[in-house]
C-alpha positions in Angstrom: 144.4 175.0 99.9 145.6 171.3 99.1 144.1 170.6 95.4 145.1 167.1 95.9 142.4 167.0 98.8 139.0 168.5 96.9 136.7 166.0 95.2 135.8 167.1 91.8 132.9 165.3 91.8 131.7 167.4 94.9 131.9 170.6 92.8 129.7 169.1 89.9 126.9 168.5 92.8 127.5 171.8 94.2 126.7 173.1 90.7 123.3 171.6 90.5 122.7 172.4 94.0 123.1 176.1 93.1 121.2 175.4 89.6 118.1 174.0 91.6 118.4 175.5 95.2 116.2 172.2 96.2 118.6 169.1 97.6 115.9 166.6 95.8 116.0 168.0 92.5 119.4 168.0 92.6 119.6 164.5 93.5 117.5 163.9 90.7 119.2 165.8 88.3 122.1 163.6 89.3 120.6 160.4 89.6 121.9 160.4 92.8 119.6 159.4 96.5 118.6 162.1 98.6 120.9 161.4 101.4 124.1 161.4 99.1 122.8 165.1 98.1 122.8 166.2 101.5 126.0 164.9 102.7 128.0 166.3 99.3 126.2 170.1 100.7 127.3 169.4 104.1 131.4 168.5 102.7 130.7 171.6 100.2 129.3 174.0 103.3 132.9 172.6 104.9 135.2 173.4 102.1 133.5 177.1 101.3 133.2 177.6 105.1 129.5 179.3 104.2 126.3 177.5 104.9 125.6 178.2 100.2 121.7 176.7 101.0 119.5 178.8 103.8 115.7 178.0 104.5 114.1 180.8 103.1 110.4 181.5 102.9 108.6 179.4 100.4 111.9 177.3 100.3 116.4 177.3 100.0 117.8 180.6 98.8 121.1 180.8 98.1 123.6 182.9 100.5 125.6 185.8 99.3 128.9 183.2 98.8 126.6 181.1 96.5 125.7 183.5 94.4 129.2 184.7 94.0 130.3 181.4 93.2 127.5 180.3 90.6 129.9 181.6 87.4 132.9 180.7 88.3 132.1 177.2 89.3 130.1 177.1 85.9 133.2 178.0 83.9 135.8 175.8 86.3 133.7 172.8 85.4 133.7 173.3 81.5 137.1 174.4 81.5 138.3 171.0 83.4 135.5 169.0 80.9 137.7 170.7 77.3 140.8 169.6 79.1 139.9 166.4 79.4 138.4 165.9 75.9 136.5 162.9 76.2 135.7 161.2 72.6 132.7 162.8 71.5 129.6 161.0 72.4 127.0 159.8 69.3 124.1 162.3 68.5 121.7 159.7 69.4 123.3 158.5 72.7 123.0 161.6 74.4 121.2 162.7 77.3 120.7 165.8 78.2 118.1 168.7 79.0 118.6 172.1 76.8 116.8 175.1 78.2 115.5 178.0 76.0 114.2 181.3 77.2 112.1 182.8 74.6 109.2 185.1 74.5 105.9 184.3 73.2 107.2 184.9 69.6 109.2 182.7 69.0 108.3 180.1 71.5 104.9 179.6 69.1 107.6 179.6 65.8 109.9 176.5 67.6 108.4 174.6 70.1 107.2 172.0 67.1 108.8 172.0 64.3 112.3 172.0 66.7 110.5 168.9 69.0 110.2 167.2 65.9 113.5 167.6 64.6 115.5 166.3 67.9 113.3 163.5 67.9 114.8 162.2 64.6 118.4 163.2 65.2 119.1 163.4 69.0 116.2 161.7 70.9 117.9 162.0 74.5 117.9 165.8 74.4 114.9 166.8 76.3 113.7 170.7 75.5 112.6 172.8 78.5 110.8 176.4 77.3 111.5 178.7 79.9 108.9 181.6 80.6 109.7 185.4 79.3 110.9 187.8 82.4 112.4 190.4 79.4 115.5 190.7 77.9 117.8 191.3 80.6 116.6 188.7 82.9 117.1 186.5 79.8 121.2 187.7 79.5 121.7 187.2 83.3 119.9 183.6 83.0 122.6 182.7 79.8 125.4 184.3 82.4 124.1 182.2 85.5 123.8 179.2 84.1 119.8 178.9 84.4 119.3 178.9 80.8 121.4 177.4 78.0 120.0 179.5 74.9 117.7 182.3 74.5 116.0 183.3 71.1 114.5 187.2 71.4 115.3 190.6 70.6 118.9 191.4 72.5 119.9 194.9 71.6 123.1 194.9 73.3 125.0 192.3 75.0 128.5 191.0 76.9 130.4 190.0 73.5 133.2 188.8 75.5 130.9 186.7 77.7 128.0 185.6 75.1 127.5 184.5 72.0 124.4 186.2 69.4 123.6 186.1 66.0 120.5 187.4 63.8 118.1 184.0 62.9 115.8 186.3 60.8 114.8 190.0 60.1 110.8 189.6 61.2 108.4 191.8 59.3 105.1 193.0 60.4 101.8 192.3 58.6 98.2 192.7 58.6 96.2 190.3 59.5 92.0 190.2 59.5 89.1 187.8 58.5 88.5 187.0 54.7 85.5 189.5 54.5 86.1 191.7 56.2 85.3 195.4 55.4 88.2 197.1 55.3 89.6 194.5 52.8 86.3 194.2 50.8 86.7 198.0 50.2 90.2 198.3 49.4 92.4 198.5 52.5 94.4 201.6 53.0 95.1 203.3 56.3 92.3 205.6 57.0 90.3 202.0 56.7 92.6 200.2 58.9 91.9 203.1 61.6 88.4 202.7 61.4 88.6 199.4 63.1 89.3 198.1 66.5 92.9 196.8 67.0 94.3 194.0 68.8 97.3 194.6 70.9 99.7 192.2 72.1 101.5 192.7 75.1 102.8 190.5 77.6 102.5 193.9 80.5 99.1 194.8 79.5 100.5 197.9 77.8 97.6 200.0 75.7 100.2 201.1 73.4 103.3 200.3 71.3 105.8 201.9 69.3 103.2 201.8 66.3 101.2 204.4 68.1 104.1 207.0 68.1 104.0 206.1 64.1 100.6 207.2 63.7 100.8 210.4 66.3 103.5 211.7 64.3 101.3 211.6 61.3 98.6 213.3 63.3 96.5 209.8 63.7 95.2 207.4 66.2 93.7 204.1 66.6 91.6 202.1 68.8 93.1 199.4 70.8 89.6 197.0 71.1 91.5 194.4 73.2 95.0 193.8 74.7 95.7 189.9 74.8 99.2 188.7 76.2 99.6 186.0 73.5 100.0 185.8 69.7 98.3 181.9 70.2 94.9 184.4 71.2 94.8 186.4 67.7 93.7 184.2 65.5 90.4 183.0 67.1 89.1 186.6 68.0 89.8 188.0 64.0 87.9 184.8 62.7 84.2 186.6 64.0 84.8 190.0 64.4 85.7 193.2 62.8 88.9 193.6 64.7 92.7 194.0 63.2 95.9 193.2 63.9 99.1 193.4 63.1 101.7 190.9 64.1 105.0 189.3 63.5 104.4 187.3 59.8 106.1 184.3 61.3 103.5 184.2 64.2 100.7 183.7 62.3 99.1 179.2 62.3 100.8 178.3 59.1 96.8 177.9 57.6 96.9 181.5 58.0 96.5 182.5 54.4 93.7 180.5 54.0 91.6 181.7 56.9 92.3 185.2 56.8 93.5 188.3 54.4 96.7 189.2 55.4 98.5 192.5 53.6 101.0 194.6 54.3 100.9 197.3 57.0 100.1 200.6 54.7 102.6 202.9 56.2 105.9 201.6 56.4 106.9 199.8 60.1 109.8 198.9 60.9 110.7 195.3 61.7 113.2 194.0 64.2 115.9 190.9 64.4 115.6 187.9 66.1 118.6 186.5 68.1 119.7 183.5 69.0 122.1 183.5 72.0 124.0 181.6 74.4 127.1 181.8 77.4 130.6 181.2 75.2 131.0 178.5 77.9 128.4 176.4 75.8 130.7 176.8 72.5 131.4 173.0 72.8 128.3 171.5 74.6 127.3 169.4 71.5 123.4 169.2 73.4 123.3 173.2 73.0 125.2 173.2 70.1 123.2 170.7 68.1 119.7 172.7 69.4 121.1 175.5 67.7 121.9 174.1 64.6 117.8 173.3 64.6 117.0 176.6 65.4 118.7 178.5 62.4 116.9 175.6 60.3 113.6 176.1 61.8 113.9 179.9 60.8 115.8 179.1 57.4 112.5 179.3 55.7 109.2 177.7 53.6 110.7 174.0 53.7 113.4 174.4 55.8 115.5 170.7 56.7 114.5 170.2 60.5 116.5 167.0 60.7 
């Protein structure tokens, strides 16, 4: 093949193409008309010798050939953007749209305080919060190039291929309304279990890892309601006599005002929270300046978010 013959602008529409599997979004993703879309996929069907777009049902799917070229074509294009080292373009003049995958966690911990801080220091980048499909799906997103950071719990990943690091060790705490009985009468476990539970689950599961806890010491609870949302807890503790425990940093931040909140009586293990993202994005200043907010959002009480 004759280098000297392939548009490299074709291959920065092809990308998008593949990103959005919709010719107008792509257009509009590269502020480009409709017709200029369709005739860059007809040149790219050309050069690949594959039609890369089919009609599907409900829409374009990508062929077999597209698929296989999504990653490459991701890391060609950053590659030829590092050679070419263009001078580094102002915080404030950028424009850009950073994605996050992030489960309900976390989504309720950033999506504010993180708006608030681009808004002083890089108004251009616009946030999209992708929806929670589990931790793998979250990975092959990062790998793919549907997703530009992810902040959750990643057990094991591609070190060669992506980047993670711990934002915080999350604790779990107690959390039920200022008079309630069990804290009037000095909480301990037996009082805890007396109580109907509030589960959080995003599957609708009736039971968690805490449950194995208490079967080993010969206990049970009572789930009372499963709720697929941390954002649901705090209305149904405020006039009732259910419990629940949670992440601490999913609480409103009024918390300790409107409700007791102690520790779990039994020891329960916490977990990390990571903050990840495809090496190719190690000098996407957009990505790498959403970052930098992130590890400030979760730095603590009074953290600087700008």
């Amino acid at each position: 093949m004759n280098l000297r013959s392939i548009d490299l602008n074709l291959l920065v529409v092809l990308d998008a193409l593949l990103d959005e599997a919709h010719v107008s979004r792509a257009a509009a993703r590269l502020n480009l008309s409709q017709p200029a879309t369709s005739s860059a996929l007809d040149r790219c069907r050309h050069l690949f010798g594959d039609p890369l777009l089919e009609r599907g049902k409900g829409g374009m799917r990508l062929t077999p050939k597209a698929e296989a070229l999504r990653e490459p074509l991701k890391n060609l294009l950053v590659g030829i953007a590092a050679v070419v080292d263009a001078p580094e373009e102002p915080l404030s003049e950028i424009r850009q749209t950073v994605r996050i995958t992030t489960a309900d966690h976390p989504g309720i911990v950033i999506a504010g305080p993180l708006h608030h801080a681009l808004a002083r220091s890089a108004p251009g980048i616009d946030l999209v919060i992708q929806p929670w499909h589990g931790a793998p799906a979250a990975l092959d997103s990062l790998a793919r190039g549907a997703s530009d950071i992810a902040v959750s719990v990643f057990p094991s990943i591609d070190e060669a291929a992506l980047h993670c690091e711990t934002l915080l060790e999350e604790q779990y705490v107690v959390a039920m309304r200022q008079d309630h009985p069990a804290a009037l009468a000095g909480f301990s476990l037996d009082r805890w279990l007396d109580f109907p539970h509030i589960l959080v689950s995003g599957r609708g599961d009736t039971r968690s890892g805490f449950d194995d806890q208490l079967s080993a010491l010969g206990k049970s609870r009572r789930v009372g309601i499963v709720v697929p949302s941390f954002l649901m807890v705090p209305p149904l503790l405020e006039d009732s006599d259910l419990i629940a425990m949670m992440p601490a940093h999913t609480l409103p931040p009024d918390a300790a005002g409107r409700f007791h909140i102690v520790p779990p009586p039994i020891p329960v293990p916490g977990f990390p929270l990571h903050l990840a993202w495809h090496r190719r994005r190690d000098r996407d200043r957009a990505v790498q300046h959403v970052a930098n907010r992130l590890r400030a959002v979760f730095a603590g009480p009074g953290a600087p978010y700008a």
